[in-house]
N, C-alpha and C positions, 0 to 999 in steps of 0.2 A: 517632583510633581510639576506640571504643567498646570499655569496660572490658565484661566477661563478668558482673562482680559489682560491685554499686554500694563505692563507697571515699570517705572523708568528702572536702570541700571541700579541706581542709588538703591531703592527700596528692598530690588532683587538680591541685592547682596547683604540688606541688613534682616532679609526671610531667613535667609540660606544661613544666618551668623544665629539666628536665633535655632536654627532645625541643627544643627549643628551642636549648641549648646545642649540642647535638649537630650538627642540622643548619648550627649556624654555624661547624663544623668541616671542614664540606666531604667532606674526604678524614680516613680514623683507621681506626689498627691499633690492637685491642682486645688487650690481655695477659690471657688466656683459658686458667681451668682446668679450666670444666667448675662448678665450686661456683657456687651461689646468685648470688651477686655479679657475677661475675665472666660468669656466662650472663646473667643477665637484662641487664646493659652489651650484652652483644655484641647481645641482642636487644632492646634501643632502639635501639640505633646503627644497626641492618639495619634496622628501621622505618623510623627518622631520613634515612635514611641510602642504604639498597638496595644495590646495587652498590660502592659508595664507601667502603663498610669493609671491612675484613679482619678474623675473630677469627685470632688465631695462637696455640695452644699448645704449648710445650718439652716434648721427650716427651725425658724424661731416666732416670736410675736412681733419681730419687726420686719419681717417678709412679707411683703403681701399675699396671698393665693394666688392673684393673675399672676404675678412675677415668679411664684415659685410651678406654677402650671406651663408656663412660658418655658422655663430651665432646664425640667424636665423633658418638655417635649424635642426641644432641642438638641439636648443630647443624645435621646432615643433615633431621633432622624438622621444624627451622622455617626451613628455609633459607636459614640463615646462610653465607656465606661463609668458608672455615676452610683455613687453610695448617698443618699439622703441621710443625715444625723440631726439630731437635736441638742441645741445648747440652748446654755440656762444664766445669759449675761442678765437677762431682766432681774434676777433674784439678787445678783448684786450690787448691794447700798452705793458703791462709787458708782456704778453705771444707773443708779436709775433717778440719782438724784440733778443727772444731765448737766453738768459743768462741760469747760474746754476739754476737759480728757475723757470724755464718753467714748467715742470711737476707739481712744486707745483700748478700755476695758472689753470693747465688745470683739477687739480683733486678738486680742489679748485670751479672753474665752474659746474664741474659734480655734485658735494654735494650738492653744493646749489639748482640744480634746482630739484634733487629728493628730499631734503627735501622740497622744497617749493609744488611740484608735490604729494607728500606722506602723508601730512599731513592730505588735505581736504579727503582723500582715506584711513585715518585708520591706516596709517603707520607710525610709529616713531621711527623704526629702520633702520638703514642702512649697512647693512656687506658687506665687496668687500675683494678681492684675496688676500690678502697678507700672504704670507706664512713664516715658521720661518729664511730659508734661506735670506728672503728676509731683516731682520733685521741687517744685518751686510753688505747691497750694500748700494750705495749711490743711495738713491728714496727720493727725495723732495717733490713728491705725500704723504709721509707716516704722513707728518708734516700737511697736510690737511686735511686727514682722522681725525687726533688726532684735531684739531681746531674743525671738526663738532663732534666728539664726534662718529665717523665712526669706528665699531665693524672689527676686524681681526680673525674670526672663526679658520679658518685654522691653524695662526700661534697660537692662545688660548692653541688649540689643542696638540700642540707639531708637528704638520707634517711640514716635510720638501716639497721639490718638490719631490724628487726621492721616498717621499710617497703618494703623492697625484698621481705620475703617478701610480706607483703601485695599489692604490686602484680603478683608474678610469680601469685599466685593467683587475684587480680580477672582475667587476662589468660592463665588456664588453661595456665600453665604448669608443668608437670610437676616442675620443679627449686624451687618454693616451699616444698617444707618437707626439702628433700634436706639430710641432715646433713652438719656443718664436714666438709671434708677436706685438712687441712694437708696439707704434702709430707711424704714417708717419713722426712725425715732430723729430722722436729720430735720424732720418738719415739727420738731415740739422745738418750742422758744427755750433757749438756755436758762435754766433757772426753775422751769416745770418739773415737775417730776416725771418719767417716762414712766407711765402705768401699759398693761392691757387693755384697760377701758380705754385710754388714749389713743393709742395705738388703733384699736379695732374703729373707733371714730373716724378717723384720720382717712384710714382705707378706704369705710364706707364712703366719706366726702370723695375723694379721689375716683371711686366705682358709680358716681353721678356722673363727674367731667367726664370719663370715660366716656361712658354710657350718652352721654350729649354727642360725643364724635370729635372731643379732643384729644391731641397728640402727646402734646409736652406741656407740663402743668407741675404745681405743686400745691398742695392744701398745708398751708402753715397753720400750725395751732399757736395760737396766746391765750390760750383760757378759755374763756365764754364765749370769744373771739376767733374767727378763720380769718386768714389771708390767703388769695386766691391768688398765685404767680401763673401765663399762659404764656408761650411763647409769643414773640410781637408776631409771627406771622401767623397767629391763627388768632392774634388779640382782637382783631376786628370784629371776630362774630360772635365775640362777647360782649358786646358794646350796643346792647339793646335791650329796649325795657323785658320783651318777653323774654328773654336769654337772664337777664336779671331774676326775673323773677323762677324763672323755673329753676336754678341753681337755687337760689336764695329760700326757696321751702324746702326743697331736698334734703339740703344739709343743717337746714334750721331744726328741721324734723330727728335731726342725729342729736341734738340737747344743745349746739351752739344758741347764744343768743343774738349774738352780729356776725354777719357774713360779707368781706371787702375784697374788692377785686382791686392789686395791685397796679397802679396804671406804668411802672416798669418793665413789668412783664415778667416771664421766668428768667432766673439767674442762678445757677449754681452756687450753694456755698453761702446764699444770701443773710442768714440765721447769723452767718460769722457776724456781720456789722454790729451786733447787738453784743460784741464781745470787747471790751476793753481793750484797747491796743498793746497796752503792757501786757495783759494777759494771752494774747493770742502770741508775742513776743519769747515769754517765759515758756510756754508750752514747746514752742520751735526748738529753742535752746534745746530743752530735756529730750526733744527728738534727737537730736545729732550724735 
């Protein structure tokens, strides 16, 4: 296939090692959320691939609507192959009582029920997002892919993120510079419990920023408590009293009683600080 926009040497040969990889898979259900990643996978594989993959994405209580309306629609417009399923990690006691190995149970749930889902349907592969960058953050999800035996294309490949956007842009795809979107439960403080009502708080906070005309954000819950994370380069236009004040009844209005705007700014992963070092140490360990 011919790239839209020319892409150095390096990059071209680490597309071609991945389309490559792919089509020596045959048959593969993609773990598909709609992010960066995780679409541009689904959309090698359907290249790679055609008919002979599945994206499937978990439309759970920690998806948002826009995020799972977004996934959707994405796949419908490059015609991808896409099964929507339901899992039920919220119901279980390790995952909702939100310690360091939350992620593992939630990616832990998702594996299971696409292998179980995959198997009567021809499927015995499973590949989802992970890219090379991603081998060196702390993802407790990464230690569940490796339990099922769940393929990493991307990171195989050698791509980074700053390649995968790149080629998702050489290749006019819309989701190249779509910003991170963790699940809903990455923004509840360690030690909260992850409810529904949480969750659906959380969202609603977030469908205000939104709705104000922000881009990249997070609504962190501590309780009675929001922290408001915006990227610095749209932090400035949060940075007045009417902009205060109009976030600040919005989501006071969802049952918060204090609502803080982070003067950091957004950061991925930021929740981790609040994790004991030993603990985030010990969890790595049990990844490997």
């Amino acid at each position: 296939m011919t790239l839209n926009t020319q892409v150095s040497p390096e990059l071209e040969r680490k597309r071609q090692a991945l389309d490559s990889q792919l089509r020596g898979l045959r048959r593969v259900m993609v773990a598909y959320s709609g992010g960066t990643d995780s679409a541009y996978l689904a959309y090698a594989a359907y290249r790679a691939l055609g008919a002979e993959m599945l994206a499937v994405i978990a439309d759970s209580p920690s998806l948002s609507r826009a995020h799972l309306r977004d996934a959707v629609e994405f796949a419908e417009s490059a015609g991808i192959p896409l099964k929507v399923i339901d899992t039920n990690e919220l119901d279980n006691p390790d995952y909702a009582k939100n310690d360091s190995s939350r992620c593992f149970h939630c990616k832990d749930e998702l594996f299971k029920v696409m292998t179980a889902m995959g198997g009567p349907l021809g499927y015995s592969t499973v590949a989802y997002g992970m890219n090379l960058d991603d081998l060196g953050d702390f993802r407790p999800g990464q230690r569940a892919a490796a339990q099922h035996s769940v393929l990493a294309p991307l990171a195989e490949a050698g791509l980074t993120k700053e390649d995968i956007r790149a080629l998702a842009r050489a290749e006019g795809l819309r989701i190249w510079d779509k910003p991170a979107s963790a699940c809903l439960s990455s923004r509840v403080a360690y030690g909260l419990p992850v409810t529904r009502e949480t969750l659906e708080s959380v969202e609603k906070a977030e469908d205000v920023l939104s709705a104000m005309g922000f881009r990249q954000f997070r609504v962190r819950h501590h309780g009675e408590l929001v922290r408001i994370e915006i990227a610095r380069d749209e932090l400035t236009r949060m940075l007045s009293l009417s902009m205060f004040e109009e976030a600040s009844a919005a989501i006071k209005r969802l049952g918060y009683k204090y609502v803080t705007l982070d003067l950091e700014g957004y950061r991925s992963g930021s929740m981790n600080a609040l994790l004991p070092v030993l603990e985030i140490g010990v969890a790595s360990e049990r990844m490997k």
